[in-house]
C-alpha positions in Angstrom: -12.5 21.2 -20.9 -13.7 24.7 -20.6 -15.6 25.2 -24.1 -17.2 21.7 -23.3 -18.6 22.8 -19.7 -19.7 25.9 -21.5 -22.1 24.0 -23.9 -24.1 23.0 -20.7 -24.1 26.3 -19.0 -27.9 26.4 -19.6 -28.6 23.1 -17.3 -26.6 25.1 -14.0 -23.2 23.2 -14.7 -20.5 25.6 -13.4 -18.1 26.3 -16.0 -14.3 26.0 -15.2 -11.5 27.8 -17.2 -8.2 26.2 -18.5 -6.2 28.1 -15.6 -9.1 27.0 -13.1 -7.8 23.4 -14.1 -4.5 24.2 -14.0 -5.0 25.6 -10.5 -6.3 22.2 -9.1 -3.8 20.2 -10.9 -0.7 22.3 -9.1 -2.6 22.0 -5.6 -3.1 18.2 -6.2 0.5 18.1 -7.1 1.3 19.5 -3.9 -1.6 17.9 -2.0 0.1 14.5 -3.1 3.4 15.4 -1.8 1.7 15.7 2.0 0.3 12.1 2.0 3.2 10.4 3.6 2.4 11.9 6.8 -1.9 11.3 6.6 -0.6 8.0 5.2 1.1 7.4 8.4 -0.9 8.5 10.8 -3.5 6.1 9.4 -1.3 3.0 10.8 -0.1 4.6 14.2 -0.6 0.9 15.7 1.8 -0.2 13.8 5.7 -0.7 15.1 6.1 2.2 12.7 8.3 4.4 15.0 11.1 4.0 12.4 9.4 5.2 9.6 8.1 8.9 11.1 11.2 10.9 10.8 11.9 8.9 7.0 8.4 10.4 6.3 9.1 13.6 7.9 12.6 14.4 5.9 11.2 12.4 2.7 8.3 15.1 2.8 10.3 18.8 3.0 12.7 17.3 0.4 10.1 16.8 -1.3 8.6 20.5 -1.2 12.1 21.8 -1.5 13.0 20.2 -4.4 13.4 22.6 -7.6 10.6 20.6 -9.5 7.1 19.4 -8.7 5.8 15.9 -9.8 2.7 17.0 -11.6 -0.5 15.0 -13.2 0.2 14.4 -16.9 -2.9 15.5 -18.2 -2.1 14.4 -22.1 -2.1 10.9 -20.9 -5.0 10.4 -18.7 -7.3 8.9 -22.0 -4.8 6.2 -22.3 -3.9 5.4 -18.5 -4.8 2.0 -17.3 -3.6 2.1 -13.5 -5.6 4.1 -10.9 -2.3 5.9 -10.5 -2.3 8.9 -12.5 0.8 9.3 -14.3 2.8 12.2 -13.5 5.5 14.5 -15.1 8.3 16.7 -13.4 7.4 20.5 -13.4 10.0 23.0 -12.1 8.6 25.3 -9.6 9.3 28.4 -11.2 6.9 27.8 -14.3 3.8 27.2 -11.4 1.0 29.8 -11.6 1.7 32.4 -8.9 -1.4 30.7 -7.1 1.1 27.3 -7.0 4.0 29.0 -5.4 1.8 30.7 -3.0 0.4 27.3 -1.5 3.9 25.8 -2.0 5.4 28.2 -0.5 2.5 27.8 2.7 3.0 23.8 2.6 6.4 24.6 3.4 6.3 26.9 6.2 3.6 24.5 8.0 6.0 22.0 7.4 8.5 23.5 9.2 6.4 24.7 11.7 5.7 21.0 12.5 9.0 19.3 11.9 12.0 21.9 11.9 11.2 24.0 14.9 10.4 27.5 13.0 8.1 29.4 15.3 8.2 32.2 12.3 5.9 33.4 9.1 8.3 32.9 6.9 10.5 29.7 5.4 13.8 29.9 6.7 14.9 26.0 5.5 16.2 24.6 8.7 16.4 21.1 8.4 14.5 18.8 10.4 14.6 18.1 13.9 15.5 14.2 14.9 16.6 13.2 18.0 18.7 10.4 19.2 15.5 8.1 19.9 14.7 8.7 16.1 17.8 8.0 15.1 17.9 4.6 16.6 14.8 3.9 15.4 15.8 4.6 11.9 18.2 2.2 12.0 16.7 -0.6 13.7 14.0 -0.9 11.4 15.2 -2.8 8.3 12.8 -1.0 5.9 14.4 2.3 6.5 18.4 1.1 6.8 18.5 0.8 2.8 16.6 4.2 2.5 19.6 6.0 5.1 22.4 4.5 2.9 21.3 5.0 -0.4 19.9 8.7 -0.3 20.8 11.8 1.2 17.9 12.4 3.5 20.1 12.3 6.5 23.6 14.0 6.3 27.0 11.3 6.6 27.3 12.9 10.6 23.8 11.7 11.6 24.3 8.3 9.8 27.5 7.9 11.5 25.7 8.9 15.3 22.8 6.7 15.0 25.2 3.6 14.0 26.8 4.8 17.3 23.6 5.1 19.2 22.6 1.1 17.9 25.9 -0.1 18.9 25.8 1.1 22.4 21.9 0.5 22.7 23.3 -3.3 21.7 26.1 -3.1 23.9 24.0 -1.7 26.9 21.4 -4.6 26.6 23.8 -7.3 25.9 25.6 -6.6 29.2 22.3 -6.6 30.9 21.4 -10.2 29.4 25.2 -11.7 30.0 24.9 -10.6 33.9 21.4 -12.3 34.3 23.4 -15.2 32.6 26.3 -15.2 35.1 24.1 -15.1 38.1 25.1 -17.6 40.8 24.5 -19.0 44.4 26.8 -19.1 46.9 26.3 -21.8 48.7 27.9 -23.0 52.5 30.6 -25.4 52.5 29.7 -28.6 55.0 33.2 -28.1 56.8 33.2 -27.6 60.3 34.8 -23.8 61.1 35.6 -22.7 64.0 34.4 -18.6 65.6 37.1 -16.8 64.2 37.1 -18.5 60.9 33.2 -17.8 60.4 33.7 -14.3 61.5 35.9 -13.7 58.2 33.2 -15.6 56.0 30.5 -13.1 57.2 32.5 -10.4 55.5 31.9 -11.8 52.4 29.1 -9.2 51.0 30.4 -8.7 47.9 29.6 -12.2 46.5 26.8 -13.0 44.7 24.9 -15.1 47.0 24.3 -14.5 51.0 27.1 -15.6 53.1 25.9 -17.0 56.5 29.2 -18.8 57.9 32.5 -20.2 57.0 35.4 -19.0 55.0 35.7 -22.3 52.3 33.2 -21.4 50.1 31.7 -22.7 46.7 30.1 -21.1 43.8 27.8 -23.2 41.4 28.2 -22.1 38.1 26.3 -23.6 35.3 26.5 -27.1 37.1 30.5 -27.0 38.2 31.3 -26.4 41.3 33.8 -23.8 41.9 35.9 -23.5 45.4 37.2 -19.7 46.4 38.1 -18.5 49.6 36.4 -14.9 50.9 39.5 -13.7 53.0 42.8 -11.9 51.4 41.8 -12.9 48.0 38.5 -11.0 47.6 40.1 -7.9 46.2 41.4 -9.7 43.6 38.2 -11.4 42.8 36.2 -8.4 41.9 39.0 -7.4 39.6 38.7 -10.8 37.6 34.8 -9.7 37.6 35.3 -6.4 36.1 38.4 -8.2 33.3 35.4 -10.6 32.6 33.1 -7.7 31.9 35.6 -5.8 29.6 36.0 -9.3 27.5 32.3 -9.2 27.5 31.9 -5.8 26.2 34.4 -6.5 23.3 32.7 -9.8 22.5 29.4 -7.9 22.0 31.2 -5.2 20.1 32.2 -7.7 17.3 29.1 -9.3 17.3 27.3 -5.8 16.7 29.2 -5.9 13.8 28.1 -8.9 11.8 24.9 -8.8 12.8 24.5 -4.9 11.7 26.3 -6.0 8.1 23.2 -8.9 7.9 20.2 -6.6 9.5 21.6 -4.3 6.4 20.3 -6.6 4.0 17.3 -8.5 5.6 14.9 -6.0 2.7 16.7 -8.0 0.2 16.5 -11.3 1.8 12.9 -10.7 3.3 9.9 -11.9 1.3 7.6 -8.8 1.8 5.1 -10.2 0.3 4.0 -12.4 2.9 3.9 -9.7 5.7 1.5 -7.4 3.7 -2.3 -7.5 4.0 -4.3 -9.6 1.1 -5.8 -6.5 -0.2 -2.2 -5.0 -0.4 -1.4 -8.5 -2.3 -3.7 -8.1 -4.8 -3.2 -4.7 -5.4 0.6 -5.0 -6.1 -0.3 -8.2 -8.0 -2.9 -6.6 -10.3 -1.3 -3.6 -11.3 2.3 -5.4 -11.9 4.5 -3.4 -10.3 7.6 -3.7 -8.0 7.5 -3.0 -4.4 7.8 0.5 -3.0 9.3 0.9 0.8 7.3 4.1 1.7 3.9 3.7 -0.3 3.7 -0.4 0.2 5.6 -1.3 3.9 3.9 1.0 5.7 1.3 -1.2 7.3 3.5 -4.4 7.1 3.3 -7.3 9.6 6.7 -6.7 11.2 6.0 -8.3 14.6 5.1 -11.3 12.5 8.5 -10.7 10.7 10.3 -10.2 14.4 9.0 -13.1 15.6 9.9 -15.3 12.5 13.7 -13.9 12.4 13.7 -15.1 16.4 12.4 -18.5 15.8 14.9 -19.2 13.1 17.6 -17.8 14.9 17.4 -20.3 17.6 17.7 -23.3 15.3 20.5 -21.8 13.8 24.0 -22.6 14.9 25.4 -19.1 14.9 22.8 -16.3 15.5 23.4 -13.6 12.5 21.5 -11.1 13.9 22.2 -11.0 17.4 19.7 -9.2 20.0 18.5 -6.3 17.1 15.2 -8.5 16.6 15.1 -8.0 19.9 15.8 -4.2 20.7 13.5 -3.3 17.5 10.6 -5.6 18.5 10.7 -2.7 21.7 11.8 0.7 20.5 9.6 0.7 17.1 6.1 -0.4 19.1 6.0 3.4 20.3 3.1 5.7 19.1 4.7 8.0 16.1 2.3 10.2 15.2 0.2 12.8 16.8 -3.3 11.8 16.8 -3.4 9.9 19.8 -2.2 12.6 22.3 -4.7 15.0 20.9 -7.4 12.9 21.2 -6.5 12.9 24.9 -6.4 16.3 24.9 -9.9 16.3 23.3 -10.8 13.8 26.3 -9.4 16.6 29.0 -11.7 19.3 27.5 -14.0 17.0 27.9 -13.4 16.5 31.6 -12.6 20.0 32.8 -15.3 22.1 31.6 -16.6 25.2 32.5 -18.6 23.4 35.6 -15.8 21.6 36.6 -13.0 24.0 36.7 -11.5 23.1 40.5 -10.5 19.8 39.9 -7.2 18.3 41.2 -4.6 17.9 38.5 -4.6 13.9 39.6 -7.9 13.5 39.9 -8.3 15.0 36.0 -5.7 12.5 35.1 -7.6 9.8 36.5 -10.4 10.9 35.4 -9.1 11.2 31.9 -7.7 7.4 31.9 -10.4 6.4 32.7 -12.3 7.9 29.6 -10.0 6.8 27.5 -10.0 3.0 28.5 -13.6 3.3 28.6 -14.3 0.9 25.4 -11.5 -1.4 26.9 -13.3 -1.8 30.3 -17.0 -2.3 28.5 -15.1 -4.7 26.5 -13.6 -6.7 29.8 -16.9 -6.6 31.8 -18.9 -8.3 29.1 -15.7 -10.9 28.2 -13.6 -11.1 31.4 -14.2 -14.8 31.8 -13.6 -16.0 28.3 -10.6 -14.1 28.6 -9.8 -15.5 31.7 -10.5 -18.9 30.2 -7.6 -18.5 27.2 -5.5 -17.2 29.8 -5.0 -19.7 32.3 -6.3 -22.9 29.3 -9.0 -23.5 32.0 -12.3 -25.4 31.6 -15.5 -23.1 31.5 -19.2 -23.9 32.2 -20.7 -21.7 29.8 -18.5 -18.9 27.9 -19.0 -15.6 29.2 -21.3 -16.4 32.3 -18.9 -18.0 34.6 -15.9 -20.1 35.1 -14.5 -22.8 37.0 -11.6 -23.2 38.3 -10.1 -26.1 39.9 -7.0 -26.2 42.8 -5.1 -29.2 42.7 -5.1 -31.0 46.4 -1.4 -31.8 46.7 
């Protein structure tokens, strides 16, 4: 390459030697290994949380590894895909220019993900906290990735399978008290002052106790009869033996739906949650499905919501409330860019004129920059908006609407 840049050095083409191309190729090398993080912070909308601390770990294995994946320069003629091919290097035959930026890819690296507040690479491992572990595990594109490499060590695995099952657990009790809900309501029978004294005691029930001692308690349709007097005591310790069956219920069913959320990326038809210009991308170059380069910007809601539907028609749920929890936990922002554009939004607000400002009064201020698009958005289309929201009739879209109160 050099001696052919040379023959043009009399029309101003810069020349570049063999180890100038050397040079870029390490720092492309190295360049390439940083892309799962600009990858993701590309599709921050996305219910990616999940997928941040896989990136995170995937990327300082990646620059601690012993070899380097490198462009293979002999076969570049002959290469048909717009992926260059690439050949393992170890990192001790890089030009000393190579380690040096290798060795400053680290260290920022672990200034951003491993808590070093030093100049040089001490290889602590990455920081992940209980909400990240949880995430991990709820997402079905990064269970297989957990199991089947060693990006997270056996005790973290184990923790955030004991984080899910008590995040299911937690939830499940929630949804089976909202269930088991009831109203107390007054028995007809006549009772006489003493007897309605004792029934006004009754403030642990579950409904509001006005008079009398018979009571009965409607519970999905059936009427049960209890009294409120001596037996009470022992009613509450039913409701707490009814809670501890509960609680082992949901702890089996944690654990067949956690063996079939295991293997929803086998069962799942990716395919049809990726964007058409992913489609034709994987279609035209022939080549299987990769979790980290491909799934990234996958339609899981759309996924979510499929697994929900077909879970109700289904006579025995197989995955339980985990559509559920992950539809929640992996909607939250992963990456970075958001807050600092905030930030960017307060400098913005407090400037050098505006220095006495109250600290809420800069918050409002700053919400209200930052929704500012929204709100132009909602001034201009508040009534078609209005319109698909309540399925109401409009005169004319965007210039008024009519709404109608039924007399009775």
């Amino acid at each position: 390459e050099g001696d052919a840049t040379s023959k043009e050095e009399g029309k101003g083409v810069a020349k570049m030697l063999d180890t100038d191309w050397e040079h870029a190729r390490e720092i492309e090398g190295i360049l390439d290994i940083s892309r799962y993080t600009t990858k993701l912070a590309q599709f921050e909308q996305h219910p990616n949380r999940g997928m941040g601390p896989v990136y995170r770990l995937k990327l300082l294995s990646a620059f601690r590894d012993p070899t380097i994946k490198l462009v293979d320069t002999s076969k570049l003629k002959n290469n048909t895909s717009p992926r260059p091919l690439r050949t393992p290097v170890k990192v001790e035959d890089l030009s000393e220019l190579g380690k040096t930026v290798l060795n400053r890819a680290k260290l920022e690296a672990e200034r951003r993900f491993c808590g070093n507040k030093t100049e040089e690479v001490t290889g602590n491992p990455v920081e992940v906290s209980n909400e990240d572990l949880l995430c991990m595990v709820l997402d079905p594109r990064c269970v297989p990735l957990l199991h089947s490499s060693k990006l997270l060590k056996d005790t973290d695995k184990k923790r955030a399978e004991k984080l899910l099952k008590e995040e299911y657990i937690a939830v499940g009790l929630e949804v089976w008290k909202g269930r088991e809900s009831a109203t107390v309501v007054v028995s007809d029978d006549a009772v006489d002052g003493k007897d309605a004294a004792k029934g006004q005691t009754g403030k642990k029930s579950s409904g509001t106790v006005t008079s009398g001692l018979s009571m009965v308690l409607m519970f999905e349709g059936e009427a049960m009869e209890f009294d409120l007097g001596p037996g009470e005591e022992e009613k509450e310790v039913e409701c707490e033996d009814d809670e501890t069956l509960e609680r082992k219920r949901l702890e089996g069913e944690f654990e067949e739906a956690y063996v079939n959320w295991k293997g929803l990326i086998r069962k799942t038809k990716w395919i049809d949650y990726m964007l058409e210009q992913k489609k034709r991308e994987i279609q035209e170059e022939q080549r299987a499905i990769d979790i980290l380069e491909d799934l990234v910007d996958a339609q899981m809601m759309l996924l979510f919501k499929q697994i929900v539907t077909d879970e109700q028609i289904r006579h025995k749920k197989l995955y339980g409330l985990l559509p559920l929890l992950a539809s929640c936990h992996l909607r939250a922002l992963n990456s970075e860019s958001f807050c600092k554009r905030v930030i960017s939004c307060a400098n913005n607000v407090v400037t050098k004129l505006h220095t006495r400002l109250a600290p809420d009064l800069i918050e409002k201020l700053v919400v209200l920059r930052m929704n500012k698009g929204f709100m132009e958005y909602m001034r201009q289309r508040y009534a078609d908006e209005l319109v698909l929201a309540l399925g109401k009739g409009a005169d004319k879209p965007g210039k008024g609407i009519v709404l109608t109160v039924d007399s009775d």
